[in-house]
PASEBA-1860 file (N, C-alpha, C; in nm, 3 decimals):
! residues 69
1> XXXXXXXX> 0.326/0.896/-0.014/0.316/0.812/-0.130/0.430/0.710/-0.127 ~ 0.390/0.586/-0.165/0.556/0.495/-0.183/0.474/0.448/-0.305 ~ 0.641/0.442/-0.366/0.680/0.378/-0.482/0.714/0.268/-0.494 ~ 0.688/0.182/-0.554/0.793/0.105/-0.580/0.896/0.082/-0.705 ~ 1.036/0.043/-0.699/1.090/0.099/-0.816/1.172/-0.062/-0.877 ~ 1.166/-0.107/-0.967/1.244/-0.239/-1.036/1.404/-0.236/-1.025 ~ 1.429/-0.199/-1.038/1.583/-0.102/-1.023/1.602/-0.049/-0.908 ~ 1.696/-0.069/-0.806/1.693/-0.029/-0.673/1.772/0.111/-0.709
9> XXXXXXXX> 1.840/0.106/-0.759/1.977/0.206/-0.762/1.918/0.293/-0.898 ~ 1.853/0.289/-0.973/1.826/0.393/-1.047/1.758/0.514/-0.992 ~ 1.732/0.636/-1.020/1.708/0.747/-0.967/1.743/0.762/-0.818 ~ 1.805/0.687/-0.745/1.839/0.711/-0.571/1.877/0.828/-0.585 ~ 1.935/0.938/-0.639/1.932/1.060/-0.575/1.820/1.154/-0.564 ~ 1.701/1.137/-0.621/1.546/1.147/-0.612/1.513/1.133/-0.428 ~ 1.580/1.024/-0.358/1.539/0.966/-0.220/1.578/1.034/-0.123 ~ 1.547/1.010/-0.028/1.599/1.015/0.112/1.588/0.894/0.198
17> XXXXXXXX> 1.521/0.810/0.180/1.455/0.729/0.234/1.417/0.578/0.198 ~ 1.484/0.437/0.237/1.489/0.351/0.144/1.412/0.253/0.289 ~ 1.309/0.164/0.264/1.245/0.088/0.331/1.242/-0.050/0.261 ~ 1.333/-0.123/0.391/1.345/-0.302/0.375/1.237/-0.341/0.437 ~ 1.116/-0.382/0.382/1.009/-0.445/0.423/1.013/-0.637/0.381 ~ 1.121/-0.706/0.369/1.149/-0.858/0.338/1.246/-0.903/0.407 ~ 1.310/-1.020/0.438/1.478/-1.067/0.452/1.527/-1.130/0.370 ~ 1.517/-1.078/0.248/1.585/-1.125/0.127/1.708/-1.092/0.172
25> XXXXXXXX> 1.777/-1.188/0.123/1.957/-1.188/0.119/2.013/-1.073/0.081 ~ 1.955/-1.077/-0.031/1.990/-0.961/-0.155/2.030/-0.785/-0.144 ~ 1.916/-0.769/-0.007/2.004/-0.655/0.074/2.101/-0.647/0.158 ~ 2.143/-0.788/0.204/2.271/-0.778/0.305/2.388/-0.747/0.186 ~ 2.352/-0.734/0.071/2.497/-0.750/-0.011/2.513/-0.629/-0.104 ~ 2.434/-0.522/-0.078/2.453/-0.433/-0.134/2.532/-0.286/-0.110 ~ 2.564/-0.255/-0.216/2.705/-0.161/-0.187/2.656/-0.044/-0.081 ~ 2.609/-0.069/0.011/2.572/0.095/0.055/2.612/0.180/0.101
33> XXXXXXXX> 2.768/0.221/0.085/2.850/0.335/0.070/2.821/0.372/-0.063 ~ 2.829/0.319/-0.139/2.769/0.382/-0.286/2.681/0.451/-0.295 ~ 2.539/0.368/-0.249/2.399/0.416/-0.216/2.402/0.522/-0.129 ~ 2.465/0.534/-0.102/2.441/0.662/0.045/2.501/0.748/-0.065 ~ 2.641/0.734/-0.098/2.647/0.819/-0.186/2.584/0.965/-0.286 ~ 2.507/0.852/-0.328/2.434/0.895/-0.417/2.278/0.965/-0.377 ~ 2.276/0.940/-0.283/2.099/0.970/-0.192/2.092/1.066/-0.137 ~ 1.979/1.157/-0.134/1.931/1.308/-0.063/1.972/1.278/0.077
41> XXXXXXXX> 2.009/1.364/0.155/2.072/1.409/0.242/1.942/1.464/0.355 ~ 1.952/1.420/0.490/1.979/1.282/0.524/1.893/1.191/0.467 ~ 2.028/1.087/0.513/1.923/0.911/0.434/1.879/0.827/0.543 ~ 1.773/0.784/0.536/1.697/0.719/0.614/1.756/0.573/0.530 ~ 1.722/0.432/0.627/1.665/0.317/0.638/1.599/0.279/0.721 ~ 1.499/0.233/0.689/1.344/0.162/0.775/1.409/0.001/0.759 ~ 1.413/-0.073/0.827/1.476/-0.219/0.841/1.376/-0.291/0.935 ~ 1.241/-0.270/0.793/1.159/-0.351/0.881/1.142/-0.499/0.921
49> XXXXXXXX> 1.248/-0.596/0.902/1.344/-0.703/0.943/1.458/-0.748/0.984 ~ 1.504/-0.606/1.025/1.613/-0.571/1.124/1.711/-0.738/1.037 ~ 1.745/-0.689/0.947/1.844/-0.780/0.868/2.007/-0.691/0.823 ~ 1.992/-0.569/0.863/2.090/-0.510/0.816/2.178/-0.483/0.944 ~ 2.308/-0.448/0.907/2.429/-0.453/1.007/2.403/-0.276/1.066 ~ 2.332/-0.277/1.183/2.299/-0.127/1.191/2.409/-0.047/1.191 ~ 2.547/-0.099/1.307/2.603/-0.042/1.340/2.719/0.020/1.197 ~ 2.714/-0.069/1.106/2.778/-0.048/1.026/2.711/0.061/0.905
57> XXXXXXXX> 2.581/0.092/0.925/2.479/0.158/0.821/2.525/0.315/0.891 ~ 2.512/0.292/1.014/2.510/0.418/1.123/2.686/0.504/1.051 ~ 2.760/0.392/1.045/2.896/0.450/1.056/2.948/0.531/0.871 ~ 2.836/0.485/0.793/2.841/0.542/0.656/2.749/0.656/0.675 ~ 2.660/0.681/0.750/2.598/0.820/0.731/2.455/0.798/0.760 ~ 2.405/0.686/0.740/2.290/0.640/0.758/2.177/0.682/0.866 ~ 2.074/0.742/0.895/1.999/0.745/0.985/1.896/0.588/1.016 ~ 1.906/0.498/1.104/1.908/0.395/1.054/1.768/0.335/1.174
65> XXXXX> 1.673/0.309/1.106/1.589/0.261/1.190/1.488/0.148/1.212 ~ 1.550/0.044/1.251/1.493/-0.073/1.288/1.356/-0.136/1.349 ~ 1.301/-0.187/1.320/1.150/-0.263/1.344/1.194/-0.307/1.468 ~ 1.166/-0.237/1.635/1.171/-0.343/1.702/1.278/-0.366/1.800 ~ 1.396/-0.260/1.773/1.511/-0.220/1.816/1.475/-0.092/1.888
END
């Protein structure tokens, strides 16, 4: 099932699993040491526009998996 949710950061500890399907800006700038934080264990990213800094997703905890990479 996917959801979609208006609020990125509300209920994230509900997740495991967060999928970038756009290249909106708007995710290069988000706190995601926070987000990991807060998220079921392990956390996935799907970066299906390979827009995110992997190596740096990898080094917060991230299981991190790219469209294409």
């Amino acid at each position: 099932m996917v959801k979609f949710i208006e609020d990125p950061i509300s209920k994230i500890s509900s997740y495991s699993l967060i999928g970038i399907m756009t290249e909106w800006d708007e995710f290069k700038n988000y706190d995601w040491e926070n987000i990991y934080k807060y998220m079921r264990k392990p956390a996935y990213i799907f970066d299906g526009r390979n827009i995110l800094d992997k190596d740096k997703l990898k080094s917060i905890g991230f299981k991190y998996v790219g469209l294409g990479r």
